[in-house]
VMD Tcl script that draws the C-alpha trace (Angstrom):
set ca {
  {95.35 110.57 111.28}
  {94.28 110.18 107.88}
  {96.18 109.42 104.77}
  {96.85 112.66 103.54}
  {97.53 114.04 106.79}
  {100.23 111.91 106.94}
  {101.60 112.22 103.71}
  {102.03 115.81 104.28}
  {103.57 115.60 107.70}
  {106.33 113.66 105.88}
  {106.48 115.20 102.82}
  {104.78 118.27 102.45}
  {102.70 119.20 100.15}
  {105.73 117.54 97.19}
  {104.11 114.29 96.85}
  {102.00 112.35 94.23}
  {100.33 110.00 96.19}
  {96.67 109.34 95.08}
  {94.04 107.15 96.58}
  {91.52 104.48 94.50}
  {89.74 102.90 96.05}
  {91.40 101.66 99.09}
  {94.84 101.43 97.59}
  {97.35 104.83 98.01}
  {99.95 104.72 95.27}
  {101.93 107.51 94.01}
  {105.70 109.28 94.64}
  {106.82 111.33 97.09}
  {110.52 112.66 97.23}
  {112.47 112.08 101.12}
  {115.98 113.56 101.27}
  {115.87 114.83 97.73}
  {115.48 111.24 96.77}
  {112.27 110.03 94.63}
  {110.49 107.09 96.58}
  {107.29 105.08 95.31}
  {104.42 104.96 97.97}
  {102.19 101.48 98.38}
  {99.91 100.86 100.81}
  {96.14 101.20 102.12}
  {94.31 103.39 103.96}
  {90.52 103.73 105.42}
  {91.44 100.86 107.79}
  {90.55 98.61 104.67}
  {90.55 94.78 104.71}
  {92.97 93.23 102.33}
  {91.57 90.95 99.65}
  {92.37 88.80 96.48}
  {91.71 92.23 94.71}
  {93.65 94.72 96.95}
  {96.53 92.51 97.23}
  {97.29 92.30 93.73}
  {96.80 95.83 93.07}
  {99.48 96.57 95.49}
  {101.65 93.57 94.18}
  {101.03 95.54 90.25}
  {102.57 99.22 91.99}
  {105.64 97.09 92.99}
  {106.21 95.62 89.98}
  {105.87 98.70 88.30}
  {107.82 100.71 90.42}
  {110.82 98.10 89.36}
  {110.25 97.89 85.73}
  {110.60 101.57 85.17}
  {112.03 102.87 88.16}
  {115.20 100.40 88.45}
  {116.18 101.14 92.32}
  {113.55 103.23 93.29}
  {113.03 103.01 97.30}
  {109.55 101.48 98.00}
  {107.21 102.86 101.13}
  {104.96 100.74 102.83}
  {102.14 103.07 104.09}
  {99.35 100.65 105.46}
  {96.45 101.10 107.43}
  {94.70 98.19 107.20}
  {92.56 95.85 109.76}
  {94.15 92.78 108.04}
  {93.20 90.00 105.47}
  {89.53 90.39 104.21}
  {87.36 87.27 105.63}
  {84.98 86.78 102.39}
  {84.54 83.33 100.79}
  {84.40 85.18 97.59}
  {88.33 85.92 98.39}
  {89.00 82.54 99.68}
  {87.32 80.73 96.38}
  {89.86 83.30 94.38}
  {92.99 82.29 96.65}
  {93.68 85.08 98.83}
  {96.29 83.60 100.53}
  {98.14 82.82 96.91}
  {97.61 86.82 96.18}
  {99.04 87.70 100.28}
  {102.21 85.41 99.39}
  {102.19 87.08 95.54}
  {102.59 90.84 97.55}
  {105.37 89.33 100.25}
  {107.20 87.96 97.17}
  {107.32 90.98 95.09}
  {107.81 93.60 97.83}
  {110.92 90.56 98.82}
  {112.55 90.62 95.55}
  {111.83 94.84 95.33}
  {113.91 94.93 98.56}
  {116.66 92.08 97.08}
  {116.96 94.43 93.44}
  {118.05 97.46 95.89}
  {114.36 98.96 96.26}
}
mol new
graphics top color blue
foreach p $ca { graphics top sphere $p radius 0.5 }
foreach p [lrange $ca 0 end-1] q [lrange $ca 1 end] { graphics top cylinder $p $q radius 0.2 }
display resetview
């Protein structure tokens, strides 16, 4: 099942999500509430790049949407295996994503 495909099997067609890239950000509203959407899709591989991208939606989605449930849609074959990500600290930008999405869910996200 693709992306939007799913996004329409849980929302309908009342959603905002968008794709770039690899990244799917966006809103959607689930029992009448407004949620932000975060994830990947095309089976992508997640790199220094990706990582922080999603990490930037997060901390977006707290600055101006104080409270604002946060959904994880990933579809993703796991952490990109490129020296070029390595050299750039992938692992730093993985534990940069778990912290954010961690202090989203402690702020009532």
């Amino acid at each position: 099942m693709n992306w939007s495909e799913l996004a329409t099997a849980l929302f309908g067609a009342d959603h905002d999500i968008r794709v770039d890239g690899s990244l799917l950000h966006g809103t959607a509203t689930l029992a009448r509430q407004s949620i932000a959407v975060v994830g990947t899709t095309d089976h992508a591989s997640i790199g220094y790049a990706l990582a922080l991208r999603q990490a930037e939606v997060v901390l977006a989605t707290m600055a101006h949407h104080p409270g604002r449930p946060v959904l994880l849609l990933i579809d993703t074959q796991g952490q990109q295996l490129r020296r070029h990500d390595e050299l750039l600290g992938i692992n730093r930008a993985m534990a940069h994503l778990g912290c954010c999405i961690d202090l989203a869910r402690r702020r009532g996200h």
